[in-house]
C-alpha positions as semicolon CSV with decimal commas, in nm:
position;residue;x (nm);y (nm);z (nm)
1;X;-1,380;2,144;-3,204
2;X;-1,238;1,800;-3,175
3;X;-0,853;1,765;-3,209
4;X;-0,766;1,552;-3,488
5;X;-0,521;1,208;-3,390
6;X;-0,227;1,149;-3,595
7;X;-0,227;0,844;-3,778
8;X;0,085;0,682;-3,757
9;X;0,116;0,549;-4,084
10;X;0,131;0,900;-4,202
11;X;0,488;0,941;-4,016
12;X;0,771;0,976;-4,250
13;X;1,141;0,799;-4,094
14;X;1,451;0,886;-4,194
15;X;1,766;0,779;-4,101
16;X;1,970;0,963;-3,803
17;X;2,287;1,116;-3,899
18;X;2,455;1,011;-3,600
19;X;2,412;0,674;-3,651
20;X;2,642;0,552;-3,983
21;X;2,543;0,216;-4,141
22;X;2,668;0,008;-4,434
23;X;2,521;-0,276;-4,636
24;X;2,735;-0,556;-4,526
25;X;2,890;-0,821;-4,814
26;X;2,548;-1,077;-4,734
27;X;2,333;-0,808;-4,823
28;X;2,219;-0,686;-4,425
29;X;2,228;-0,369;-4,278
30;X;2,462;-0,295;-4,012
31;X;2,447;0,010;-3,837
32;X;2,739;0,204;-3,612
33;X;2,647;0,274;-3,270
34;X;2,951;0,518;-3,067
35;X;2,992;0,412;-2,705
36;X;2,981;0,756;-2,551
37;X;2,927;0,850;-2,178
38;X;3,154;0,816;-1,896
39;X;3,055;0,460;-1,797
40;X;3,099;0,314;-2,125
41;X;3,448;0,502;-2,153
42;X;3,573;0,391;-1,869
43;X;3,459;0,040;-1,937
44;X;3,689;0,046;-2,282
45;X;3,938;0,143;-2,095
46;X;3,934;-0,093;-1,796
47;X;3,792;-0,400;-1,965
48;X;3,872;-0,341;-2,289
49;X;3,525;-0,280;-2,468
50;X;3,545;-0,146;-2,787
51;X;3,439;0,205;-2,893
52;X;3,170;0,083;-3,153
53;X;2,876;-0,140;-3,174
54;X;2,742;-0,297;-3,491
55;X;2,422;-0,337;-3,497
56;X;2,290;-0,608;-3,753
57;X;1,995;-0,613;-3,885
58;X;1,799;-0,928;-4,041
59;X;1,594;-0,950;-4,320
60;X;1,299;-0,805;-4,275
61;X;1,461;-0,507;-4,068
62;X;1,731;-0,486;-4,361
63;X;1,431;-0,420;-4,589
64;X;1,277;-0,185;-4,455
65;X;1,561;0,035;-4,325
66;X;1,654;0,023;-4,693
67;X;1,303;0,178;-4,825
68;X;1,308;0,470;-4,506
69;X;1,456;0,768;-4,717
70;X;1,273;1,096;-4,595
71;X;1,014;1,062;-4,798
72;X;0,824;0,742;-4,811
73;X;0,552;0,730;-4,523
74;X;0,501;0,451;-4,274
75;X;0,191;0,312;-4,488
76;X;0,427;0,337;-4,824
77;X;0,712;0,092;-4,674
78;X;0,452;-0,145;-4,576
79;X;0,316;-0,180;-4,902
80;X;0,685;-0,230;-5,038
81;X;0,734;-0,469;-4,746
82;X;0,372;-0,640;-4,863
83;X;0,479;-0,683;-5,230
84;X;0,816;-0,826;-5,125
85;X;0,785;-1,033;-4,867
86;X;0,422;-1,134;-4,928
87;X;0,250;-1,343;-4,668
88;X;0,529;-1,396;-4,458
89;X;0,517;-1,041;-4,385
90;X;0,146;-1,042;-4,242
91;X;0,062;-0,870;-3,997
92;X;0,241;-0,619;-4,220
93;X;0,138;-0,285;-4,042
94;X;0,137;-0,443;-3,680
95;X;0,481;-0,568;-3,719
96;X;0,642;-0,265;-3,903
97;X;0,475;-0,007;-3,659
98;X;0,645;-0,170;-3,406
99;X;0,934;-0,210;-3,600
100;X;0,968;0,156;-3,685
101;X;0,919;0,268;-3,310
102;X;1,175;0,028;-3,222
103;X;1,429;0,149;-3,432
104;X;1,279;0,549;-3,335
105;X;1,323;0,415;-2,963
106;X;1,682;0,338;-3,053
107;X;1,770;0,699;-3,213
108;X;1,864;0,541;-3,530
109;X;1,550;0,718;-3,711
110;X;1,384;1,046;-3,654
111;X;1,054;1,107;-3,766
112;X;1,042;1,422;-4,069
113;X;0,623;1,443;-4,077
114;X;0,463;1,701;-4,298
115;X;0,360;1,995;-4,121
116;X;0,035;2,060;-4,183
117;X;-0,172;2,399;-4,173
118;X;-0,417;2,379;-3,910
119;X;-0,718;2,604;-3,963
């Protein structure tokens, strides 16, 4: 029996809890990054680095964080990032894949895939 690949445009993001965002007043997503860890702590303290990071996201990034909500696959948002951005999105999937892993690689998403029953 072969083992069956996932296909990644069957992954489903949502948003991590840890990491708070807010739609800013020109319509971009900024998310809230803590500075934990001894290093960083002792940097605020010595040289006076804050405790948070904002992380801004552009347009197309906006977007798309905007359509993850737990239930909308990778393939979905790329069709909602096709219809609104239209050519200037193409390479739709190539760019959003790496998008999405991006953003996974950064803990601000977590993947929620359906669990399937494997006979």
């Amino acid at each position: 029996m072969s083992k069956q690949k996932d296909n990644f445009l069957d992954y489903i993001p949502k948003h991590n809890s840890l990491f708070p965002y807010e739609k800013t007043s020109d319509g971009f997503i900024e998310i809230k990054m803590q500075n934990k860890g001894l290093v960083k702590k002792l940097t605020q303290v010595i040289m006076k680095k804050p405790k948070f990071t904002y992380v801004k996201l552009e347009r197309f990034g906006s977007f798309v964080w905007e359509q993850i909500d737990g239930k909308r696959n990778v393939y979905d948002i790329g069709q909602l990032v096709k219809e609104h951005f239209g050519d200037d999105a193409e390479p739709v999937y190539e760019r959003l894949c790496q998008y999405i892993k991006s953003l996974r690689t950064n803990g601000f998403i977590v993947y929620q895939n359906l669990i399937k029953d494997k006979e």
